[in-house]
N, C-alpha and C positions, 0 to 999 in steps of 0.2 A: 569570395570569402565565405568559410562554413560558420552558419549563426547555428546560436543552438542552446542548452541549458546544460547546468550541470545542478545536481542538490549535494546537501554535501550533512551529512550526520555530525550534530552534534558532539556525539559521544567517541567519534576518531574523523576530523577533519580531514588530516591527512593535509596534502600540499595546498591544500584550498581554506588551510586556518590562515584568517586575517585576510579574507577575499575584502572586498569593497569597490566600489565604480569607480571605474578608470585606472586600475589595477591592474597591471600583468602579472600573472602566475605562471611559472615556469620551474617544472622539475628539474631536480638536481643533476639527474643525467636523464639519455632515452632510452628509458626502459621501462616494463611494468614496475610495477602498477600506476595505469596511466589517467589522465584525467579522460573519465567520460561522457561525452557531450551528446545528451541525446538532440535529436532534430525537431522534436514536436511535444508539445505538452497532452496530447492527447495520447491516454493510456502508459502516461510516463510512471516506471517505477521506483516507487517506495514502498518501503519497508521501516525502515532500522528509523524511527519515530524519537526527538524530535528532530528538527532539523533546518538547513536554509536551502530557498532555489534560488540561484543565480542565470541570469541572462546573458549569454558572453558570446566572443566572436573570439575562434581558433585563430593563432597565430601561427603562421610559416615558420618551423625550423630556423635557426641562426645556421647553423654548420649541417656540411652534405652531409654526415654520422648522422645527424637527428632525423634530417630527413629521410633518408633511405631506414632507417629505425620505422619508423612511421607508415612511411609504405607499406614494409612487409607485415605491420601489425594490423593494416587498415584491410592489406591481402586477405589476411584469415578469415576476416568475415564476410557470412553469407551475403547476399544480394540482398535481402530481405532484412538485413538490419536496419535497427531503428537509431544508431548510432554510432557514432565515429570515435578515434582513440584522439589524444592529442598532447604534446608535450610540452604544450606553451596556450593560455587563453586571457585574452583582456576580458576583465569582468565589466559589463556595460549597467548593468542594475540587479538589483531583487526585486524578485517575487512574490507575494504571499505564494505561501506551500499548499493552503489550500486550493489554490485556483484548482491543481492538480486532480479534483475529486471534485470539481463540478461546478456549478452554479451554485449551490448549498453547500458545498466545499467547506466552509467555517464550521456548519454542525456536525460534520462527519471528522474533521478535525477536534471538535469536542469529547468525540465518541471514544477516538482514540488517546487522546491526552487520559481520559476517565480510565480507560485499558489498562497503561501500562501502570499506572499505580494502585491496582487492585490488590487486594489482602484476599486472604483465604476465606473471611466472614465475610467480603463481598461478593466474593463466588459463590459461595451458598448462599446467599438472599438473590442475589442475581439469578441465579438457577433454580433455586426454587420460585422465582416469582413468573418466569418464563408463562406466556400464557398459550392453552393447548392450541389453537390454531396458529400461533407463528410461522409453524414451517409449511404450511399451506400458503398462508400468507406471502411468506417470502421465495416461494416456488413461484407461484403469481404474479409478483413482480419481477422475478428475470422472465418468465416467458414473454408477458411485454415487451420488455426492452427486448430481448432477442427475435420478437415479430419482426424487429425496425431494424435489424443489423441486413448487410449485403450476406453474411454466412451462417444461417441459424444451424445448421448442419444437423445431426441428428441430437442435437441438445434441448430442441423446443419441445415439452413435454413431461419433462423428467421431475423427479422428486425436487432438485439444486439444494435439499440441506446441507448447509456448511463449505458451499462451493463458491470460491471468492474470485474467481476472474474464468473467464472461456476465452483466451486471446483470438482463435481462430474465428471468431462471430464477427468480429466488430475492432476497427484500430483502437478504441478505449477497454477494451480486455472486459467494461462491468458497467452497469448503471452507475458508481461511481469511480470510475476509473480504477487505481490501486487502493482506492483505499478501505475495500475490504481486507484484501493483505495484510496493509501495515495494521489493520485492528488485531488481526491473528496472529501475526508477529509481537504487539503491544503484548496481548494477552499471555502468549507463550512464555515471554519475557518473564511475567509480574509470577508468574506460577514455578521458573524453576525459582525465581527468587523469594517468593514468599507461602509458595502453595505447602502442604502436608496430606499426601503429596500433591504436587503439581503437575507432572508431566510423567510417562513411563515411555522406553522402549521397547517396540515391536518389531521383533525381526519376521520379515516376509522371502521365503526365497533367498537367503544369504543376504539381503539388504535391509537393513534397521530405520528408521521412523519413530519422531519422537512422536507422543498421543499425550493431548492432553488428557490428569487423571481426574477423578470424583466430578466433583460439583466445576470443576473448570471447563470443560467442555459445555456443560452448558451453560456456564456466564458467556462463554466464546460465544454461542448459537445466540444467545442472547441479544451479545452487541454487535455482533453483524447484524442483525433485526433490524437493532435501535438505526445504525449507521446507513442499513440502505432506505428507512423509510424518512430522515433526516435531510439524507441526501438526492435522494429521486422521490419525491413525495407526489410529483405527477402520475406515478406506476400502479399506485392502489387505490383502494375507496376509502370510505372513511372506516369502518369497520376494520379492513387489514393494517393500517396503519398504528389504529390504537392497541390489534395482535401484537404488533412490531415493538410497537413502543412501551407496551404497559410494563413487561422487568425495567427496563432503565427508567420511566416514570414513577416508578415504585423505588426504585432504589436510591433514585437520587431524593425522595422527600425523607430519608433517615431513617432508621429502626425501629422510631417510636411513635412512626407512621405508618407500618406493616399490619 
């Protein structure tokens, strides 16, 4: 039997609203979009902030149809996946979502909750409050953590501002797992929603790229800081950490503490 997890977003559940333990979940027919169960929590991805993670065991198909559905879905994927498709799963418990993002997992989860409900005056106190060594600081701490990966490959050394996972290093893709991502995802979010502006496209070579705009990129730089020093505070000294943390230290004590 394949164990495994699934998370399931908030804001489109999808066939897994009203999961609960000892629940079977079973698509309406087999077809995509199917439920995805990754195998491991390590380096599991999120994004789309908030959300639940479920712990579940795939179920066998009822009828040959589903099955043979499933095979040829399970075919398409590389060898190298980290997950399986499935069109039926009993849900065995939850998770806290922070487990996802570390041992400190809950502050890096705070990081991100702070994210996605940013206004445009927090971007600019956030950004400006940003302290000049940050991104040495947090260049510093990925090359740590990528000393101790099996594949530092030619990443060890580099500037890493604004660089939220290297999957080829290490099966956790970061110091804390996804959850640099889902903070730049969080952020992206609050900026097309609330920014002036928040975000712009860049087209490169016939492909487009949204870029966060003004003072949003650097609240982003910012609380990726706060989140990896939150989250892996083993990686720095005492110095780099309060680099990492002084915008969101400042921010969170209010404007009339600035």
């Amino acid at each position: 039997m394949i164990r495994g997890f699934v998370y399931v977003p908030d804001a489109d559940p999808g066939p897994m609203a009203g999961a609960a333990p000892g629940r079977r979940v079973t698509l309406p027919a087999p077809r995509p979009p199917w439920i995805v169960v990754q195998r491991s929590l390590e380096g599991f991805p999120i994004w789309r902030w908030p959300g639940r993670l479920w712990r579940v065991e795939v179920v066998e198909p009822d009828t040959a149809e589903a099955r043979a559905a499933i095979a040829r879905a399970d075919g398409e994927l590389p060898p190298s996946a980290s997950y399986t498709r499935a069109a039926a799963v009993r849900v065995v418990e939850e998770i806290p979502v922070a487990t996802v993002f570390g041992p400190h997992g809950g502050r890096v989860a705070e990081v991100i909750d702070a994210a996605k409900d940013l206004t445009q005056d927090d971007a600019e106190r956030l950004a400006a409050a940003r302290h000049p060594h940050a991104a040495s600081a947090y260049g510093a701490a990925w090359d740590r953590w990528l000393a101790t990966q099996p594949n530092p490959g030619p990443y060890l050394g580099d500037a890493h501002e604004g660089v939220l996972r290297i999957p080829g290093a290490g099966p956790s893709g970061s110091p804390v797992g996804s959850g640099l991502s889902a903070v730049s995802h969080a952020v992206h979010e609050s900026a097309r929603l609330r920014g002036r502006p928040g975000v712009e496209v860049v087209e490169d070579d016939g492909e487009t790229e949204e870029m966060l705009a003004g003072a949003w990129h650097g609240a982003c730089l910012a609380l990726l800081g706060a989140a990896l020093a939150v989250g892996a505070p083993h990686l720095l000294d005492e110095d780099e950490s309060a680099a990492l943390t002084a915008a969101w230290s400042r921010w969170r004590r209010g404007p009339r503490e600035d």
